[in-house]
Structures are given as structure tokens and as C-alpha cells.
C-alpha positions as CSV (number, residue, x, y, z in Angstrom):
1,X,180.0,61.0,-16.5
2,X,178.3,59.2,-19.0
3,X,178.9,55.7,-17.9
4,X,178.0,56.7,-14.0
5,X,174.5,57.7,-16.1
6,X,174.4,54.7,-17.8
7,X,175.3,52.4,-15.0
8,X,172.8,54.5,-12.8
9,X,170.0,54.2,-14.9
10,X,170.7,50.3,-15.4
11,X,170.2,50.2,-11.7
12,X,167.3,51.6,-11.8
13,X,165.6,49.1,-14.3
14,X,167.0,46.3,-12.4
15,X,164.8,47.5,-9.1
16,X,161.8,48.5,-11.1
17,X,161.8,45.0,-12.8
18,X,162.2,43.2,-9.4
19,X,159.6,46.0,-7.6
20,X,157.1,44.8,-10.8
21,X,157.0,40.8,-10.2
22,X,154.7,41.1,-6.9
23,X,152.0,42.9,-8.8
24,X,149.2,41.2,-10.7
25,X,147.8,41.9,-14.6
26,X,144.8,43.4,-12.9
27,X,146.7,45.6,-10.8
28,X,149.1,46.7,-13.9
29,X,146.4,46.9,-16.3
30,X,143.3,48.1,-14.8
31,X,140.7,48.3,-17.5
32,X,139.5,51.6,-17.0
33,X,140.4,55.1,-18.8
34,X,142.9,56.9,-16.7
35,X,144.5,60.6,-18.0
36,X,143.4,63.3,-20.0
37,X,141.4,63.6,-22.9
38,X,140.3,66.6,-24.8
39,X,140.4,68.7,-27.6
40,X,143.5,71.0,-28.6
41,X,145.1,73.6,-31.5
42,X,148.4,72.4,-33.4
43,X,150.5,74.7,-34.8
44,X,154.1,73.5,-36.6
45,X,156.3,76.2,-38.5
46,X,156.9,74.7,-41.7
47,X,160.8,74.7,-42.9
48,X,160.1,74.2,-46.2
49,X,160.2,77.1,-48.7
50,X,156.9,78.8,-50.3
51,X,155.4,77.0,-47.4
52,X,153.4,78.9,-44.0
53,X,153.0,77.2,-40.6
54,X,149.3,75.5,-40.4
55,X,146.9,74.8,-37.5
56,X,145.1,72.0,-37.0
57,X,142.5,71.2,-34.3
58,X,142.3,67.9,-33.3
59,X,142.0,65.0,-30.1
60,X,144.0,65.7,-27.5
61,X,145.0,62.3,-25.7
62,X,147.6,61.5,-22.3
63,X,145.7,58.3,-21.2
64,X,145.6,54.7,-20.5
65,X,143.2,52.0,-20.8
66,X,144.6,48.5,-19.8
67,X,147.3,47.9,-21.9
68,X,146.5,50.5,-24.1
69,X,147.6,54.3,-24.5
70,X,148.4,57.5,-26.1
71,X,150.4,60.1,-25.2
72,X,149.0,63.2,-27.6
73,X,150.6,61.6,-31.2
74,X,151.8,58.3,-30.0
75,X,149.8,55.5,-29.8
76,X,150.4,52.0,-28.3
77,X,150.2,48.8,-26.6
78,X,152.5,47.8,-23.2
79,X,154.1,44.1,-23.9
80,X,157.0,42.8,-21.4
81,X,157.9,44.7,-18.2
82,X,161.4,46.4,-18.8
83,X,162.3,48.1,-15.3
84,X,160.2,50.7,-15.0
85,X,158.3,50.6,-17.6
86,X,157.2,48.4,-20.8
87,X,158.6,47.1,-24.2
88,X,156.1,48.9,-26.4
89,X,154.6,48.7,-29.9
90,X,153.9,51.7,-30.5
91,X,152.7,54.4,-33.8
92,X,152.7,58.2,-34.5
93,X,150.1,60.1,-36.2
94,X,152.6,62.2,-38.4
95,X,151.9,65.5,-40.3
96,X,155.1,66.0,-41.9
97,X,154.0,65.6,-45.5
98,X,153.5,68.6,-47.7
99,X,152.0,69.2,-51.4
100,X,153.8,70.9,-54.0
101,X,151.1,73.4,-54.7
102,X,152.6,76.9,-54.4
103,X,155.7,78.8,-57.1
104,X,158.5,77.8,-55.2
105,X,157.6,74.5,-55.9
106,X,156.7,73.7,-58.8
107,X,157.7,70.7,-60.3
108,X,158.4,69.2,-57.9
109,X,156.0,65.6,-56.0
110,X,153.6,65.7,-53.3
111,X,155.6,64.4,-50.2
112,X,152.7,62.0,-48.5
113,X,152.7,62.0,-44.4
114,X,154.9,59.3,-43.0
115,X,152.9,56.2,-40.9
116,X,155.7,55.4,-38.2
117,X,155.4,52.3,-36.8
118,X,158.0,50.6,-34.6
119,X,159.2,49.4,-30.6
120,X,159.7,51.9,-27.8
121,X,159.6,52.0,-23.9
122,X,158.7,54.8,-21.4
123,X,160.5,54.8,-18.4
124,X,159.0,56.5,-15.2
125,X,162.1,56.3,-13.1
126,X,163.2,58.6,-9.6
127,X,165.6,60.6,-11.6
128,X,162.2,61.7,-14.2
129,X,160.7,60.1,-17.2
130,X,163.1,58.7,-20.1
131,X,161.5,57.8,-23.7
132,X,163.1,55.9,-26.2
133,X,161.4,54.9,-29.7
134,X,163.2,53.1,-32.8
135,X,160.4,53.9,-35.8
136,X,160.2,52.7,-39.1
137,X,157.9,54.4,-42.3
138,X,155.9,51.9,-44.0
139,X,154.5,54.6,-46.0
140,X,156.2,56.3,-49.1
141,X,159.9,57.4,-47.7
142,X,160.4,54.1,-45.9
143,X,162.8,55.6,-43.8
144,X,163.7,55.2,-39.8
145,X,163.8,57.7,-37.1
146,X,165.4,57.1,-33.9
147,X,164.3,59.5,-30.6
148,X,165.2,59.8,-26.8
149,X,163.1,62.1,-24.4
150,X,164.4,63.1,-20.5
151,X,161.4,64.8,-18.9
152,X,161.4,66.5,-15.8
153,X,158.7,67.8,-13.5
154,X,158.5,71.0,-11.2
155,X,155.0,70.8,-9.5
156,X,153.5,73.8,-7.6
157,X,149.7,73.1,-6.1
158,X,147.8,74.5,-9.6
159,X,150.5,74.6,-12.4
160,X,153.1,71.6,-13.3
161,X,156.4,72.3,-15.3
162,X,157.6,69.3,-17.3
163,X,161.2,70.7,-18.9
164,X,161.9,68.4,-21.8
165,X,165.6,67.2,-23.7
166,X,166.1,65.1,-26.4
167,X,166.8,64.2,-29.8
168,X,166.2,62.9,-33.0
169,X,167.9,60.8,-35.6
170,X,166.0,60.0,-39.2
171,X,167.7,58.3,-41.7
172,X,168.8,59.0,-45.2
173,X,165.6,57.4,-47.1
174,X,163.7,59.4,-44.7
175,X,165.6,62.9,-45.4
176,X,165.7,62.1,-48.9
177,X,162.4,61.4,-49.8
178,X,161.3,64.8,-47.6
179,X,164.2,67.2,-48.7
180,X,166.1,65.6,-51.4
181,X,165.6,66.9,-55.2
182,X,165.5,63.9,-57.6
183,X,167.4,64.0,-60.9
184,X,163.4,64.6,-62.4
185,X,162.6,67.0,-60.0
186,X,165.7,69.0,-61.1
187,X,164.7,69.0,-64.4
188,X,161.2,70.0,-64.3
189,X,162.2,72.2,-61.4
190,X,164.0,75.5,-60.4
191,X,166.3,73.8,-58.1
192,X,169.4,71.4,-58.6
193,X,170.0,67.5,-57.8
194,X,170.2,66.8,-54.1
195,X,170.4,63.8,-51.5
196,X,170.9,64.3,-48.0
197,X,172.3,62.2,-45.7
198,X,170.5,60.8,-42.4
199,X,170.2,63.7,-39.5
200,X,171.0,64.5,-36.4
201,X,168.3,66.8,-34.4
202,X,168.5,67.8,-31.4
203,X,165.6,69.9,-28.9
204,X,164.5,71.3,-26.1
205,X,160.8,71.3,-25.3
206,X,158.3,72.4,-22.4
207,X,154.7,71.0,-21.2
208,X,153.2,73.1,-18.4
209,X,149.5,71.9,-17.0
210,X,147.6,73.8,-15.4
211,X,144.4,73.1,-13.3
212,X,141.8,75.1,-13.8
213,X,139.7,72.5,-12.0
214,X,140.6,69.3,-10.4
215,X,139.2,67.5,-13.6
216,X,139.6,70.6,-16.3
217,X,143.3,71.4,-17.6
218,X,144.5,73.5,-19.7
219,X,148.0,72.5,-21.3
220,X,150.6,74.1,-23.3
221,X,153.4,72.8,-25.2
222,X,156.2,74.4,-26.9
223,X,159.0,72.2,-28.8
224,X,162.1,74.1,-30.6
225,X,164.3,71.7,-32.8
226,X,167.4,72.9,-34.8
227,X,168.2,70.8,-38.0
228,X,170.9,69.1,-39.1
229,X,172.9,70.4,-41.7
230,X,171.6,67.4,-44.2
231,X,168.5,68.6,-43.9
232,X,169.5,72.9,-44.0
233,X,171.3,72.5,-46.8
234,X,168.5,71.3,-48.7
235,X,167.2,73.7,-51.6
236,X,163.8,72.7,-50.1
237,X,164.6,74.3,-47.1
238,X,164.2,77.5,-46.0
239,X,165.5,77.5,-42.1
240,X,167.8,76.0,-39.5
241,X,165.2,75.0,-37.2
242,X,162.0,73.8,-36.2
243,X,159.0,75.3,-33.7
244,X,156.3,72.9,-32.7
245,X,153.1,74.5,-30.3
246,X,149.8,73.6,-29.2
247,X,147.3,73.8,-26.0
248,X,144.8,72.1,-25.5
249,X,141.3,71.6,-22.8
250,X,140.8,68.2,-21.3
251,X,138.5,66.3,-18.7
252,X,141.3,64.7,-16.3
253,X,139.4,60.7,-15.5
254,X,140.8,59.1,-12.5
């Protein structure tokens, strides 16, 4: 089954890439704003002990502009054609830093939000949309983290479903500079010595958008991730899993 998938979806980029040589830059890049923009609430549960879920209300963003785009915290530029889509270079506004400022941690370092930066490609194919996106951390934890997206989409004439599966992989630096305990830490902390290994996260995730107006939508979003043991087995760690939410308003520009 998985090499009729594979083999299937290589078919796929083959006819896309052929369909894409007849069309102009102009025509693949039109230099105008086209998607959503707007303003929304972010809520993540936090996993790490002593530590509550926060909101944060920030730009809301599904657009492109030429060669340009973001897709809410991913933000980019579309090089080659690939199939049905683009090689992308492409970065992620991150807010999975925390500070050590409550009991349960004390003693222990500030963990400073990653700055992922790396290559990815979305892929708008018949069978739904496919994203894939290598990362790497040029900020403190220098660490990489690996995802791949399948979204579907289940329209009715005001509300669209877009049923989401995927996972996650972050490697060791990146799980040990967020949930590992250095020898120091240990020492000057309440909890032992620990070094995870890299992880393994899968999750399941909604988007549903509905029109209020044909320019006005209102979305909501709802991501649940369980953690790999690396990461639950962490003393800095408080659960097996991970819930990410927000909705947002925006002005649909066509």
C-alpha cells in the first residue's frame, strides 16, 4: 500500500511539472495580495511543569504575493516548480521557548524561542494538499525538525472542513536543549541529569472556515499532538501530549 502511494503521488508531480511549463512567471506569480489576512487569538497548552497555557493575539496570514507567502506561522519564498507545487525557502515564527521563572523551576536556564529556517514544498495535488518541511534552528538549540502534513477539504456553500494528518520529527539537540536537564541544572535544581533522544510526534489537526461574508471569515483551528516518549519522560515534562487552538477574523482579497 505504501509504494502504490508513493508511486501514485510521483505521478502526480510528473503531470503537474509538465501541466506547469506552458504557463508564464506573470501568470504563476501575479504581483498582487491574494488570501486572507487578519487578526486572530493563540492559545498552546504548555507541557512543561509549573507552566499554564498562554494566549497571544497576533496577525493572522494565508496569502500570496508573487513569489511570496505565509501560511499563518510559515513564511516563504517559491523557487523551482516541483510538480504541483514549489521548492521553498521557507521560516517559522516559533513560540516554543519558556523562562524559568516559577518553583518548579528553579534553577534551571531560560529556554529562548527557536528561529527555524530551512527548504520545504506544498503540494496542491487531486488527492488534497501534502506539506513537507526539513527545518533547521539557528538560534540557541541548533537543532532540526522534520514535518509532513496531508490536508483534506469537505466544502459545503458557507463552511469548509480541512481534516489534517501528520507528523513531526525534532532531533536530539533540539529535545535536549528544550527538555533535557544539564549536569548544572541538576545541581542547582530539584530534578536529576537528563538527555533525550530525537522524537517522534505524531497529530491530527482541523481548520474549518467559515464565511460570514464573501470577504469576512471566521476560522478555527484545533491541533492535538501526542509526544514521544524522549520528550514524556523528561522531568520537565508534565504530559503526554500537546493541544494547539486559535481563530481568527480576516478580509478574504481576491
Amino acid at each position: 500500500m505504501v509504494g502504490i502511494t508513493m508511486f501514485a503521488a510521483l505521478d502526480l508531480l510528473n503531470v503537474g511539472t509538465a501541466c506547469a511549463q506552458t504557463r508564464t512567471g506573470a501568470e504563476e506569480f501575479p504581483m498582487r495580495f491574494e488570501g486572507d489576512a487578519g487578526v486572530g487569538a493563540y492559545y498552546t497548552r504548555s507541557i512543561v511543569r509549573g507552566k499554564t497555557g498562554s494566549t497571544d493575539v497576533l496577525p493572522y496570514g494565508y496569502f500570496d504575493y508573487g513569489r511570496m507567502f505565509a501560511r499563518i506561522d510559515t513564511l516563504g519564498v517559491k523557487t523551482a516548480k516541483i510538480g504541483y507545487g514549489y521548492l521553498e525557502l521557507v521560516g517559522r515564527a516559533s513560540l516554543d521557548g519558556f523562562k524559568a521563572d516559577t518553583a518548579s523551576l528553579r534553577g534551571l536556564s531560560e529556554r529562548k524561542n527557536s528561529v527555524p529556517i530551512g527548504l520545504g514544498t506544498f503540494q496542491e495535488t487531486p488527492m488534497g494538499a501534502f506539506f513537507v518541511n526539513a527545518f533547521h534552528d539557528v538560534n540557541k538549540s541548533q537543532g532540526s525538525l522534520f514535518e509532513a502534513i496531508y490536508v483534506g477539504e469537505i466544502a459545503t456553500p458557507r463552511v469548509t472542513f480541512y481534516p489534517q494528518i501528520g507528523a513531526e520529527y525534532v532531533s536530539k539537540k533540539y529535545t535536549g536543549y528544550y527538555y533535557g536537564v544539564s549536569a548544572q541544572e541538576a545541581t542547582a535544581s530539584q530534578y536529576g541529569a537528563y538527555r533525550p533522544g530525537g522524537a517522534f510526534d505524531p497529530f491530527v489537526a482541523a481548520l474549518v472556515d467559515a464565511k460570514i461574508t464573501e470577504e469576512v471569515h471566521l476560522n478555527f483551528y484545533l491541533r492535538h499532538k501526542w509526544l514521544a516518549s524522549s520528550i514524556q519522560a523528561s522531568p520537565l515534562v508534565g504530559s503526554k501530549s500537546m493541544d494547539t487552538t486559535f481563530i481568527a477574523l480576516s478580509y478574504r482579497f481576491k
